[in-house]
N, C-alpha and C positions, 0 to 999 in steps of 0.2 A: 840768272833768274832762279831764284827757290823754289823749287820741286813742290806740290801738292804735297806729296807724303810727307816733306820736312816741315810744311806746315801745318799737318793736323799730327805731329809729331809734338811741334812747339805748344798747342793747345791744351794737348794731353797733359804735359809737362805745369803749362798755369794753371788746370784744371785740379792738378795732382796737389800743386803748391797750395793752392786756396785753400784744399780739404784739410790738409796736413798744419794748417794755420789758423783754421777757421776755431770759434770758441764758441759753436753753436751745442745747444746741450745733448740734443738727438740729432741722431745722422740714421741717415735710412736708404734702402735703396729698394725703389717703383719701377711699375711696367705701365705703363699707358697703351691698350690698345685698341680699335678701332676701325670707323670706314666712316665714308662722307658720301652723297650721292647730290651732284646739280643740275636741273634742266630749265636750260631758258625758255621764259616766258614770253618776253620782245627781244631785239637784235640789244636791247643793253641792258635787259633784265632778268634777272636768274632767282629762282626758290635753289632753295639748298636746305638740306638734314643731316643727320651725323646722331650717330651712338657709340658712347665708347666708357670703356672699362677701368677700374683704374686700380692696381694693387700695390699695395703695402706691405711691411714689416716684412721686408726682404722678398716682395712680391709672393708670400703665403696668404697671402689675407684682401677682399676685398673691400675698397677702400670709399670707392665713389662710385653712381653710375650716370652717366650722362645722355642725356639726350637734348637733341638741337633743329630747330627750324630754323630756319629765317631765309632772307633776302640780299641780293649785291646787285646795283646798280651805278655801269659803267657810267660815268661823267664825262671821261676823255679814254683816251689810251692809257694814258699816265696817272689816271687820278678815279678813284672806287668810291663808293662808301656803301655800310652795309649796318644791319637791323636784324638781331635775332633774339631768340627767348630760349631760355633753358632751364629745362628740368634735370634738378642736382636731388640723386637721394644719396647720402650724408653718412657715413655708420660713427653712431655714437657712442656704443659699445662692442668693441671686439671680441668680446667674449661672450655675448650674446648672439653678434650680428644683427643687430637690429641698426635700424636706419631712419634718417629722419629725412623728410622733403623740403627744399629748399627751388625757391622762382627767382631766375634773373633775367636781366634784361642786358644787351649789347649794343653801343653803340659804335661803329669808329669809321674811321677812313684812314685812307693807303694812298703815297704817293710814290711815282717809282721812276727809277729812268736809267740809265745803261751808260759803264765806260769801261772803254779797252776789256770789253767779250765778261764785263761783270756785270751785273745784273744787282740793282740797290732796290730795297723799297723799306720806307720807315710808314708804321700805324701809329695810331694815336688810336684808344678804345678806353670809352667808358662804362665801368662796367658795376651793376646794381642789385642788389643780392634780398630778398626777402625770404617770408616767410609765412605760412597759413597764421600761426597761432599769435604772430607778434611780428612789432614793425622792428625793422631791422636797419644798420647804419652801417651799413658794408657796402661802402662805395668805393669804388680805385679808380683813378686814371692812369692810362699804360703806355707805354713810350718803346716801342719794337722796332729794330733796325736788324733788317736782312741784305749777305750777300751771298749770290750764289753764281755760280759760276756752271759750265760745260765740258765733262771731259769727250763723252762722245752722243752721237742726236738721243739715247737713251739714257743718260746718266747722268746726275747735274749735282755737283756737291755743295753745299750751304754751308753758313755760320751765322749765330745770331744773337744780341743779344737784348734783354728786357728788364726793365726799372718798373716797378710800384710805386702807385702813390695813392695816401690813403686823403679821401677828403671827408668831411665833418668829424675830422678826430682833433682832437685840442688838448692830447695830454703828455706832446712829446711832439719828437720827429716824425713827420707823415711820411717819407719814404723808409718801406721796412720788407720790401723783396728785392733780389736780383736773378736773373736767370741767362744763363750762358751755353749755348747749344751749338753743337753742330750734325751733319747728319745726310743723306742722302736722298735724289729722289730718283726712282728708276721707271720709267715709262715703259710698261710692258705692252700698250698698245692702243690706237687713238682716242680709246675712250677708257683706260685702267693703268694705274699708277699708283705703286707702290714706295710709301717713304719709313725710310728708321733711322734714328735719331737719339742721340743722347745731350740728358742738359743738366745744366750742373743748378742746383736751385739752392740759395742760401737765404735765409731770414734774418734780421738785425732789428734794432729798435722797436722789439718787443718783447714780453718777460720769459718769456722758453722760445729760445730761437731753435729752429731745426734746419738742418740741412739734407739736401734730398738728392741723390744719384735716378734720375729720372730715365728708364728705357720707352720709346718711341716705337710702334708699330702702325701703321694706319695704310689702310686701301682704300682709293678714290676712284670711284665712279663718274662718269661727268655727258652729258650731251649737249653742250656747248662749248664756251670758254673753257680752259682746264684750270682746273684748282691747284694750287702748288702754296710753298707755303710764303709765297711773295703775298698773297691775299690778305 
């Protein structure tokens, strides 16, 4: 059997291959970091929020900030769907810092289910991007497939990956993101959990593609169900 190590060995290794091949014009490398906070409402319904940070141009510069409500209610064991809204401010001059505000909206569902001590769940999320001053046509739908597994009842290693797809675009190929991650979660105790993660982000089939080395920190909160990133 192949060791965990030799497989986030091999990972490395594709990760390493892709950058080294890729013909994206900008390459960069972010820190995403963060916390989530959820309390149920009914035995299958939970509010949830989240703020998080997001920097650039070699994580000197900040790039995004996000904040997040919404909603998850459980359908089954095996099957979620969930409703949030978020507030995106934008910075559109970095040399300024100035920022611009950006509304969207989330839709998706999760379905998941277990083999041989692995742990699968794929999302599908629609996801709708506006703006105060002007109507806006930044729609994706998203295609996420996670596995994670158990090293011990606090530690639980992941890999994941995620496809874009642009809809009411008609001027080319609608798929123009890929993201490829793996990463950690550690359960520091029954209600906080700590995860970090790296993912490898690349763009295609649009005119300045960039590629991104994306760092993960995020702390979750929770008095319910626990959040992990099978959600």
């Amino acid at each position: 059997m192949i060791s965990i190590s030799s497989k986030i060995s091999a990972f490395f290794a594709f990760i390493l291959l892709l950058y080294s091949t890729s013909e994206a014009t900008a390459k960069d490398n972010e820190l995403w970091a963060g916390y989530k906070w959820q309390f149920p409402l009914t035995e299958d319904l939970s509010l949830r929020f989240a703020n998080e940070a997001r920097l650039f141009r070699d994580v000197t510069t900040v790039k995004q900030l996000l904040q997040d409500i919404g909603v998850r209610y459980d359908i089954t064991d095996y099957l979620d769907a969930t409703f949030s809204y978020r507030f995106r401010m934008k910075q559109h001059d970095p040399t300024e810092q100035q920022f611009s505000p950006f509304h969207e909206i989330n839709f998706a569902a999760s379905a998941s289910f277990s083999y041989d001590e692995v742990d699968f769940s794929y999302r599908a999320r629609f996801q709708k991007e506006f703006r105060d001053d002007k109507k806006s046509n930044d729609e994706y739908f998203r295609n996420r497939i996670v596995a994670q597994t158990k090293i011990t009842k606090q530690l639980r290693p992941f890999v994941y990956s995620e496809l874009f797809y642009r809809l009411n675009y008609h001027k080319g190929d609608r798929f123009n993101a890929v993201r490829l991650g793996l990463g950690m979660d550690w359960k520091i105790t029954n209600t906080t959990a700590l995860t970090g993660s790296y993912t490898y982000e690349e763009e295609f089939n649009v005119e300045e593609p960039e590629l991104r080395n994306i760092w993960g920190l995020e702390i979750s909160f929770n008095l319910g169900k626990g959040i992990s990133l099978l959600d």
